[in-house]
BATORDO-74641 format. One line per field, with one value per residue (C-alpha): x, y, z; residue in three letters. Coordinates in steps of 0.1 Angstrom, whole numbers, plus 5000, padded with zeros to 4 digits. Layout:
<nodes>
u <- X/...
v <- Y/...
w <- Z/...
rest <- ALA/...
</nodes>
This chain:
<nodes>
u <- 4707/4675/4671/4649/4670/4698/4680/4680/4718/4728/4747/4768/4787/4822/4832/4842/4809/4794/4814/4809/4769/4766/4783/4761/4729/4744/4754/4716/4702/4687/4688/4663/4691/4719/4707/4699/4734/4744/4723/4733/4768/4780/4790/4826/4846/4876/4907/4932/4952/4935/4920/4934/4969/4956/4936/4960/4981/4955/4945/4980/4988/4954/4957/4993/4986/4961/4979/5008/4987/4975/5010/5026/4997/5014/5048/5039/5031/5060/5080/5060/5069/5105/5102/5088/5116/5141/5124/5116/5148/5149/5114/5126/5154/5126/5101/5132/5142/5104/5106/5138/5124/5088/5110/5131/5108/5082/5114/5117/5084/5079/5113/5101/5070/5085/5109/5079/5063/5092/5091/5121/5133/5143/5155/5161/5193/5209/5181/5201/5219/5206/5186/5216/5240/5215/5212/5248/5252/5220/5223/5228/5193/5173/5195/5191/5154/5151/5168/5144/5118/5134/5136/5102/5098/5122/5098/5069/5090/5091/5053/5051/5084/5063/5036/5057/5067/5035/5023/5053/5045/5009/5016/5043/5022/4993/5020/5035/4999/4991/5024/5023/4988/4999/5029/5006/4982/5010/5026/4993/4974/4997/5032/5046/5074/5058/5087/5097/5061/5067/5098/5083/5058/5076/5107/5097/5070/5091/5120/5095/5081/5116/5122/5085/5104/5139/5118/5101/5129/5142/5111/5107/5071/5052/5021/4987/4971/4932/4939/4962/4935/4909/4929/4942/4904/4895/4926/4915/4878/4889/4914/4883/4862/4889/4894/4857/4855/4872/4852
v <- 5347/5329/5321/5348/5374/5358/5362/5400/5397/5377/5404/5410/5378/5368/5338/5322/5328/5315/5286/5277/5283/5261/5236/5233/5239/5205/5187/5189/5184/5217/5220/5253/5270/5256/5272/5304/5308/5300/5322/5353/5348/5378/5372/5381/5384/5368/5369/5339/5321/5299/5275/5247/5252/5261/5234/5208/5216/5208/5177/5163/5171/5157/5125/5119/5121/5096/5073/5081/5074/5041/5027/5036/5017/4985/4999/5001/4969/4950/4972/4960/4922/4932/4940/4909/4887/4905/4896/4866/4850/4862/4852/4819/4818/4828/4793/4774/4787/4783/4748/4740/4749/4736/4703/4707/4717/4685/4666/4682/4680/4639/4637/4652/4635/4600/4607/4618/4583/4566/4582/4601/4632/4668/4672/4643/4638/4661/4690/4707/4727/4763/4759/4771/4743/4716/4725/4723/4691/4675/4638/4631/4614/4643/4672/4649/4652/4686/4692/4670/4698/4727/4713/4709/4747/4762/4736/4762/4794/4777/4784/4819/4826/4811/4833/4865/4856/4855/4886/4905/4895/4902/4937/4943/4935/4952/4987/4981/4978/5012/5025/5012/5025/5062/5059/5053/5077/5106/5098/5093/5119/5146/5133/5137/5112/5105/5104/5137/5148/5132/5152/5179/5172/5162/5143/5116/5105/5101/5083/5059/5052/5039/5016/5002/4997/4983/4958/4949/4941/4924/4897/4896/4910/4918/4945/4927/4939/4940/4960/4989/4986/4990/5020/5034/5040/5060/5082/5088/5098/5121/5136/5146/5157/5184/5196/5198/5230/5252/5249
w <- 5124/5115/5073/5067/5083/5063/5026/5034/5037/5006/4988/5018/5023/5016/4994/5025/5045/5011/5005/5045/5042/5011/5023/5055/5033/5007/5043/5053/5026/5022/4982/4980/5006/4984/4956/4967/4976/4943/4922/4946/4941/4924/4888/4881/4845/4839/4812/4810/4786/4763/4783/4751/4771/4806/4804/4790/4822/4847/4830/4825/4860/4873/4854/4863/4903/4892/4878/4903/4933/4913/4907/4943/4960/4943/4953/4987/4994/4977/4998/5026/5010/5011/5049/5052/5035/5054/5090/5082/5091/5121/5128/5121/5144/5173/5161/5162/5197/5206/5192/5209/5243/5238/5236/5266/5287/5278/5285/5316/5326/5318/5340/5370/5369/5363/5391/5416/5405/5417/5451/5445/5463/5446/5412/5388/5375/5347/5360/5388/5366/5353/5316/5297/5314/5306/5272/5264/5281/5260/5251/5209/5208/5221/5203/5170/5176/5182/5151/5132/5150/5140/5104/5102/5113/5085/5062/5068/5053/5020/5015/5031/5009/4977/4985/4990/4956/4941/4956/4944/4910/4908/4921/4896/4869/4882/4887/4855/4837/4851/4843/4807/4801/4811/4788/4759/4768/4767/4735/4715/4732/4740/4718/4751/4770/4804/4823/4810/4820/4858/4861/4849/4877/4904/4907/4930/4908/4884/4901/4915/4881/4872/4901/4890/4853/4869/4892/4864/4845/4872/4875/4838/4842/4819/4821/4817/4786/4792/4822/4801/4779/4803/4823/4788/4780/4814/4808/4774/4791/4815/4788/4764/4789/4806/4770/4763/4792/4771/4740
rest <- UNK/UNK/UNK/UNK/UNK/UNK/UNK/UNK/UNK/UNK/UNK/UNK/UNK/UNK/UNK/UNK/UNK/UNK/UNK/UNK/UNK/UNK/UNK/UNK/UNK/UNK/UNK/UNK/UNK/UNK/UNK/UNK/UNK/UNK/UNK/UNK/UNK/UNK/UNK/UNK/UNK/UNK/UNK/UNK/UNK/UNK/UNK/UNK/UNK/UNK/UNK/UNK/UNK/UNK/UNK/UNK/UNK/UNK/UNK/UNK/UNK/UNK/UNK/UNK/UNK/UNK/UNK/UNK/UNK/UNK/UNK/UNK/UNK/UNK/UNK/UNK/UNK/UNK/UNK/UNK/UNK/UNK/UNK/UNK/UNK/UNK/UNK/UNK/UNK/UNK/UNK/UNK/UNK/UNK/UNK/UNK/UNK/UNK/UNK/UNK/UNK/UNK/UNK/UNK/UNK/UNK/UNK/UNK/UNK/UNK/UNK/UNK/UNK/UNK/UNK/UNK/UNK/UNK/UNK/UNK/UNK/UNK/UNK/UNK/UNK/UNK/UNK/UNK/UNK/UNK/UNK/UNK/UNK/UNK/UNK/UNK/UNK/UNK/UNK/UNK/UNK/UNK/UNK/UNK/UNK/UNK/UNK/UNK/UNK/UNK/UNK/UNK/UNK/UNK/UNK/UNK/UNK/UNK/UNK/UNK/UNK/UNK/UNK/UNK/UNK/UNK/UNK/UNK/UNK/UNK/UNK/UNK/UNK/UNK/UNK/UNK/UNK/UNK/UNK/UNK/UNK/UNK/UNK/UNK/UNK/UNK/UNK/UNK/UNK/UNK/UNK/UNK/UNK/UNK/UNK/UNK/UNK/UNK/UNK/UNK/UNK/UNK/UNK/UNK/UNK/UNK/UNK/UNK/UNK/UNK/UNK/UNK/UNK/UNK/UNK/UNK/UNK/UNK/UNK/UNK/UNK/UNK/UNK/UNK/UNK/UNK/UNK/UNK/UNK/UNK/UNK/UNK/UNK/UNK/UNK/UNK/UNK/UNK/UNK/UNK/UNK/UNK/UNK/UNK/UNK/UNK/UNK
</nodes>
């Protein structure tokens, strides 16, 4: 159906057909097409509640999935951190056994080849045995020294442990600022307790908000005050400006 055959037809379309239409006029660019589907859109009249508690709902619910979504990102990666702390052991016991053989086999290596210098036939001695003999009959000196190696390896978890640390923190406080901010927000704006509101919401928000306030604890971290300020004053925005619809 070409445009002009389409005009004719206007009155006739669905709210889906119109919905898809406009979408595929804004998609193109096409603003004239755009809004000649929106000024044929029948005109319907409606009754609902007052829109002062209609519209309370859907900016309370709005905001809260906002600050929810805000809050879990931080939750998500020092959950991630926690993963981390937890493998890193064993990651350490794989560079150790790395380091262990990286040492052997240079010894190994430097054997043969001194051996082959000295015009010697098959394996020097102390190699004939299979890689799990040989390292249980290693010599004091060279198991001392691969100790001093795999020291040296454990020395390079301290920083990545430090920095795990850190991270964990900064997230924490940045959660907890969030958190703290929406807290404020519903007992000044709406005399409401947020975590009553969560629950009220959905239950997992609001469980997750208190494992944000127990980790907190936990760290003794406190929430950064120019960013509740800062996220306190777009919650506040979005509040007046839901309200302002129904009036």
């Amino acid at each position: 159906m070409n445009k002009k055959g389409l005009h004719r037809h206007y009155d006739r379309l669905t709210p889906e057909e119109r919905f898809r239409l406009d979408d595929m006029a804004m998609a193109r660019d096409d603003a004239a097409e755009s809004e000649r589907l929106t000024n044929t859109c029948p005109r319907r009249n409606y009754i609902m509640n007052d829109w002062g508690f209609v519209g309370r709902w859907v900016a309370a619910r709005e905001l809260a999935m906002l600050a929810y979504i805000d809050f879990r990102k931080c939750l998500d990666k020092i959950q991630m951190i926690e993963a981390f702390r937890v493998a890193l052991p064993y990651f350490r016991t794989v560079w150790e056994n790395d380091t262990f053989w990286a040492y052997f086999d240079g010894h190994e290596a430097g054997s043969r080849h001194a051996w082959a210098k000295a015009g010697k036939e098959g394996d020097p001695p102390g190699y004939e045995e299979d890689e799990d003999e040989r390292a249980e009959g290693m010599d004091p000196a060279t198991e001392e020294d691969v100790s001093k190696a795999a020291d040296k390896v454990a020395e390079v978890e301290k920083p990545i442990t430090r920095a795990l640390d850190r991270v964990e923190r900064e997230m924490t406080c940045e959660g907890l600022s969030v958190w703290k901010a929406f807290v404020g927000f519903c007992k000044e704006e709406m005399a409401l307790d947020a975590s009553q509101l969560l629950s009220a919401l959905a239950l997992e928000v609001a469980e997750r908000a208190k494992t944000l306030e127990e980790l907190a604890a936990r760290l003794e971290v406190e929430p950064d005050a120019d960013d509740v300020e800062s996220y306190r004053e777009l919650l506040d925005q979005a509040w007046r400006q839901a309200l302002a619809k129904g009036t």
